[in-house]
C-alpha positions in Angstrom: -3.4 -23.5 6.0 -2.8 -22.4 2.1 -2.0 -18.7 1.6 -5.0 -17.7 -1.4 -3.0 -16.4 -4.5 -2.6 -12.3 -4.2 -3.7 -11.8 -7.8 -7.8 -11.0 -7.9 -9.7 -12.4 -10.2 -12.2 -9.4 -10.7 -9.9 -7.4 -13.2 -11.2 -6.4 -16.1 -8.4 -4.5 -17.6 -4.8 -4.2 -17.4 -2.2 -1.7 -18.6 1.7 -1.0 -17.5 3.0 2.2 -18.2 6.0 4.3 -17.6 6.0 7.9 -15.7 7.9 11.2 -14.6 7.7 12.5 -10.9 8.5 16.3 -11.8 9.0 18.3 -8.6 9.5 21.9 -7.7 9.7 22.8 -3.8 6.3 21.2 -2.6 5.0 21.4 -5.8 4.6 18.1 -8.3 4.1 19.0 -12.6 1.1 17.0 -13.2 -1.3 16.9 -16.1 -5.1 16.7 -16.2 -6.2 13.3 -17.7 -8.8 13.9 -20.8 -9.7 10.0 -21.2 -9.6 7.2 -19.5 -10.6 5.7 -16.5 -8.5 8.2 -14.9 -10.5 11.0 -16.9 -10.6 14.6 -14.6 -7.9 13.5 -11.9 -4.3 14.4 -11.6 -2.2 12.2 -12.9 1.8 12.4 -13.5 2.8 12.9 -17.0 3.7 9.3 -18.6 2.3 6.5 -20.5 2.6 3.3 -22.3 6.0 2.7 -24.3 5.8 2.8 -27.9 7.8 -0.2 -29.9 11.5 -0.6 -29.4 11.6 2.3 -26.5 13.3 1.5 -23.4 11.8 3.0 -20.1 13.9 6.1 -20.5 12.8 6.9 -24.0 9.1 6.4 -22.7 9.6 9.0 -20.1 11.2 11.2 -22.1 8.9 11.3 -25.0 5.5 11.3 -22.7 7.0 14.8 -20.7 7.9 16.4 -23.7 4.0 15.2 -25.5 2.2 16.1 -22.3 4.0 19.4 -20.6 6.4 20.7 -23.6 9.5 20.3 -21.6 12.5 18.4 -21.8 13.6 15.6 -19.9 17.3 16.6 -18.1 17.8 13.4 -16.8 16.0 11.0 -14.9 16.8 8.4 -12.3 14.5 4.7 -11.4 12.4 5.7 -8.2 10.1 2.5 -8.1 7.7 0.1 -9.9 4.3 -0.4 -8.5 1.4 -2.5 -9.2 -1.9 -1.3 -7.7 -5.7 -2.2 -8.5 -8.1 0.2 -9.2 -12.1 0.4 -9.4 -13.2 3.7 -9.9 -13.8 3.0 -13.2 -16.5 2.5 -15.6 -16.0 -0.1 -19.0 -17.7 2.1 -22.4 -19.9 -1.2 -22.0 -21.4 0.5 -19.1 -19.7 -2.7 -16.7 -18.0 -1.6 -13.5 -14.3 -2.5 -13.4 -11.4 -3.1 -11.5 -7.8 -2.3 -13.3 -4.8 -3.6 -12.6 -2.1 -0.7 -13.1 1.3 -1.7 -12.9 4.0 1.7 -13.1 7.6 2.5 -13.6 8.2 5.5 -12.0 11.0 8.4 -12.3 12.3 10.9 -10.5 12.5 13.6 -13.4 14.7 17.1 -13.6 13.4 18.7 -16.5 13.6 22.3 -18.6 11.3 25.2 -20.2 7.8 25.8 -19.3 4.5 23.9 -18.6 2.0 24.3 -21.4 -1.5 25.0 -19.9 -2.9 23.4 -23.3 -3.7 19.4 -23.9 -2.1 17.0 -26.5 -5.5 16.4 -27.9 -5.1 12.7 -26.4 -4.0 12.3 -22.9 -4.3 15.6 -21.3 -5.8 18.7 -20.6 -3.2 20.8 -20.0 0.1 20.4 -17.6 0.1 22.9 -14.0 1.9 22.5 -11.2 0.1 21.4 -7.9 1.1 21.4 -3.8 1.2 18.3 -2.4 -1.2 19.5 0.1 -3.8 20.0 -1.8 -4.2 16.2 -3.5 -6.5 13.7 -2.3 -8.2 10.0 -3.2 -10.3 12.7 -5.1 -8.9 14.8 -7.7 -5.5 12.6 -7.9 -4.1 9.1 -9.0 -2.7 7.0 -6.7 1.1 7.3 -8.3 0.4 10.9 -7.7 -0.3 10.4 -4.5 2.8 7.9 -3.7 4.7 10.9 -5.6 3.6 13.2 -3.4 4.2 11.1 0.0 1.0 10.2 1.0 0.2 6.5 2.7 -1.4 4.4 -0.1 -2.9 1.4 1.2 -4.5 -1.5 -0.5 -8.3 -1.8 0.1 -9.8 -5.9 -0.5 -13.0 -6.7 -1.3 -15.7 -9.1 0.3 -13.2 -12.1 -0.8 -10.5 -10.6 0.3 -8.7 -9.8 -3.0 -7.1 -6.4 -3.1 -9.2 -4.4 -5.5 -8.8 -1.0 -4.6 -6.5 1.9 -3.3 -7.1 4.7 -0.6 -4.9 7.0 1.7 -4.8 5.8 5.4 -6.9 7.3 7.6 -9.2 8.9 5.0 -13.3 7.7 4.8 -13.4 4.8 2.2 -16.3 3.0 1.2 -18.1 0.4 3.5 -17.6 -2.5 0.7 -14.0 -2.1 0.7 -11.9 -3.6 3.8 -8.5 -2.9 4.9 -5.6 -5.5 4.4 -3.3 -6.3 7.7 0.0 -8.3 7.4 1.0 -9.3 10.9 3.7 -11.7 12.3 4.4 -14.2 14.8 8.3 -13.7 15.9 9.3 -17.0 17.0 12.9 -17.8 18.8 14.6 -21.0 18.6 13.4 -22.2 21.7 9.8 -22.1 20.1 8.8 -19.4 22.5 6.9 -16.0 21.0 8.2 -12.0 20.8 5.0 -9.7 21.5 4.8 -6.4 21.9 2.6 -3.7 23.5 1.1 -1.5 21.5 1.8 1.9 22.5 -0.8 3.7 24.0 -0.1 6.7 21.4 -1.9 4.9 18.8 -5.7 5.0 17.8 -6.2 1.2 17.6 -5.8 -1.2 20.3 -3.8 0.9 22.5 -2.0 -0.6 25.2 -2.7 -4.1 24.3 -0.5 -7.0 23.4 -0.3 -8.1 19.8 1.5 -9.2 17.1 4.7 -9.4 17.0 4.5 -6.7 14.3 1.6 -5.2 11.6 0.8 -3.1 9.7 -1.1 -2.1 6.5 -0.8 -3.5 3.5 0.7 -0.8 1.2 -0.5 0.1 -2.4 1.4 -2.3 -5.0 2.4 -4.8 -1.7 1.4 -8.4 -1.2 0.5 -9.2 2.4 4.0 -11.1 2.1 6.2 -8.3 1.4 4.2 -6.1 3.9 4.5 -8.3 6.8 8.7 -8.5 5.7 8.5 -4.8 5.6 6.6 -4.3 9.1 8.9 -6.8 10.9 12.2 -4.2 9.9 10.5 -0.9 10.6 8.6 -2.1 14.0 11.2 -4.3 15.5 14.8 -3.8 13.2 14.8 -7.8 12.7 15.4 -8.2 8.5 14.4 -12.3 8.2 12.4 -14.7 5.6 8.6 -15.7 6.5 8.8 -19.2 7.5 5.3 -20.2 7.0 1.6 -18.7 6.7 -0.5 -19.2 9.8 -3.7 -18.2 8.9 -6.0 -15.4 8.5 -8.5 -13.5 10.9 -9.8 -9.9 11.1 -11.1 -6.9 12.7 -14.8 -6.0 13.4 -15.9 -2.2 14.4 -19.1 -2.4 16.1 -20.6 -5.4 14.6 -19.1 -4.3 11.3 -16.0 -6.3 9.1 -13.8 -3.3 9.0 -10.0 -5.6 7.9 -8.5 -8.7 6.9 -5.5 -10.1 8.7 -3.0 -12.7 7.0 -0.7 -14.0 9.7 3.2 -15.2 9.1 5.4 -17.1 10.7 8.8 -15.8 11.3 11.7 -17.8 13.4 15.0 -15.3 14.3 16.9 -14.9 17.6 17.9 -11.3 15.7 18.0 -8.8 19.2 14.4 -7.0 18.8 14.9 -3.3 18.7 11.5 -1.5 19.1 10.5 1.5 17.2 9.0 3.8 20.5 6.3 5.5 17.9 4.7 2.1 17.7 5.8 0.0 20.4 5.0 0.1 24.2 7.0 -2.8 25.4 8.2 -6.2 24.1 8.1 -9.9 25.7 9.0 -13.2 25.1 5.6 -15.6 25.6 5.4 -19.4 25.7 2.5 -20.3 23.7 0.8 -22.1 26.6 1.4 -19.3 28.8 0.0 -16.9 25.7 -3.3 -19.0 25.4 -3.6 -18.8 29.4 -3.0 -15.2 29.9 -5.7 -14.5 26.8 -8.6 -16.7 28.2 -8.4 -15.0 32.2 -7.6 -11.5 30.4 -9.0 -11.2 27.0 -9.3 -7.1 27.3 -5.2 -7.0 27.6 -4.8 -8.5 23.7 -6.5 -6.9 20.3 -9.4 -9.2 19.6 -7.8 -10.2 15.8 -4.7 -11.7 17.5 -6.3 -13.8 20.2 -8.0 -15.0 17.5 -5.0 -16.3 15.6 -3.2 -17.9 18.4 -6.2 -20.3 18.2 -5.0 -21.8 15.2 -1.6 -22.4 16.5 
C-alpha cells in the first residue's frame, strides 16, 4: 500500500519566517499581532527576512522593530512547519496556511515597549506560560512555551491544522497517529501493553509503539520518534503497512498510518507508557485477536488484517 504524500493540497497561502524565543523565569516576551491571519493572538517577535539577511540578522532586526531591545546573542532552537486554518483570505475565502519557522533561543537587553511598530504589532509584554492557550496564542508560542502541539487532519486526512493535546478541538478536525510494527529477524512481532495509567485503551495490547503526530512532524518522523521514546530502539521504517483509525462512539475521532520496522535492538520500555512487552507470531496474533478482541485497541486489530 502507497503512503499519500504529507503535503495538503488545501493551502492557500504560504509564508517562512524567522523568530526570537525571549524568556524571563516562566515568563516568554511576546508581542500582540496587529494584522494578519494571526491578528489579536500572541505571537513571538519575528518575521520574514529582508534581502541579503541571514537568519541572525532577521532575528535581530524583527526584536529590536517589535520590542525595542537588543538582541545579545542568539542560538538555533528548531525549524518547524505547521498548517494553519483559523484564517480568513480579505476575499472573504477560508484558508489554510502553511507556516514554516526558524526559531531562536534569544538573550536580549533594555526594556519592552508597550507601544506597536505601526505594522506588526501592538505592543510587546511579557506573558506566563500558564496563562497561553490555542486561544489567545500562536502555535510557535505555544512550542515556546512547552506545550504538546499536535497536528489536526482533515476529512482526507491531510494535516491542516494545529491544537494542544488533550484540549476540545473542533469535530471536523481528526487526530493524526503514527504507530509501528517492531518486527525481529525471525519475522515474529514486539507488542506492548498499554499501561493501565493511560486514558486510552488501557491495558490492552497494541502497537508496538504510537503516538501523536506532533506539530511540524510527518507521520514518518513521528512514528521514528515514538519508537525511541516508548521502547529506546533508534532504527529506519522499513515499509508503510497501511492506514486505519479510531472511532468514539460511532464518531471518526483519528487517523492511524502504520510502519514497518525490522530490529533485534533489546526493547527497553518507558513504564509511563508501557505495561508489559511480548514477542507475537503473527498467526498466533490474528488467533489471540479473533477469541479475545476486548484484550487489543480496536485500530490495531484492525491493521494486522492487512498483514
Amino acid at each position: 500500500m502507497e503512503q499519500k504524500n504529507f503535503l495538503t493540497p488545501f493551502v492557500t497561502r504560504s509564508h517562512t519566517g524567522v523568530y526570537g524565543i525571549i524568556r524571563r523565569g516562566k515568563e516568554l516576551l511576546l508581542i500582540k499581532k496587529a494584522r494578519g491571519p494571526y491578528t489579536g493572538l500572541y505571537d513571538l517577535p519575528g518575521g520574514g527576512p529582508e534581502a541579503g539577511e541571514t537568519p541572525e540578522q532577521t532575528v535581530a532586526r524583527e526584536i529590536e522593530e517589535e520590542t525595542q531591545c537588543r538582541l545579545e546573542r542568539a542560538t538555533l532552537w528548531g525549524t518547524k512547519t505547521i498548517f494553519f486554518s483559523d484564517f480568513t483570505k480579505a476575499s472573504g475565502e477560508v484558508g489554510c496556511m502553511q507556516h514554516t519557522g526558524t526559531l531562536f533561543e534569544a538573550v536580549v537587553s533594555g526594556e519592552p515597549t508597550a507601544i506597536g511598530d505601526g505594522r506588526d504589532s501592538n505592543g510587546a509584554v511579557w506573558v506566563n506560560v500558564d496563562e497561553l492557550t490555542s486561544q489567545n496564542a500562536t502555535p510557535f508560542v505555544l512550542m515556546a512555551a512547552g506545550k504538546e502541539v499536535i497536528s489536526l487532519a482533515n476529512r482526507e486526512d491531510y494535516p491542516f491544522d494545529v491544537g494542544v493535546r488533550g484540549a476540545p478541538r473542533p469535530d471536523d478536525r481528526y487526530v493524526m497517529i503514527a504507530g509501528v510494527l517492531l518486527f525481529n529477524s525471525r519475522g515474529n512481532l514486539i507488542l506492548h501493553r498499554i499501561s493501565h495509567h493511560k486514558r486510552v485503551d488501557a491495558g490492552r495490547w497494541s502497537y508496538s509503539a504510537a503516538g501523536h503526530v506532533d506539530a511540524g512532524e510527518t507521520y514518518e518522523q513521528a512514528a521514528v520518534r515514538e519508537l525511541k521514546e516508548e521502547l529506546g530502539i533508534e532504527a529506519q521504517i522499513d515499509s508503510f503497512i497501511g492506514k486505519t483509525y479510531t472511532e468514539r462512539e460511532g464518531r471518526l475521532v483519528a487517523f492511524h498510518h502504520v510502519f514497518k520496522v525490522i530490529s533485534d535492538a533489546p526493547a527497553v520500555p518507558d513504564p509511563n507508557e508501557i505495561e508489559e512487552i511480548r514477542e507475537w507470531s503473527v498467526s498466533e496474533l490474528r488467533q489471540a485477536i479473533a477469541q479475545h478482541p476486548e484484550e487489543f485497541s480496536a485500530a490495531f486489530a484492525r491493521i494486522i488484517h492487512q498483514l
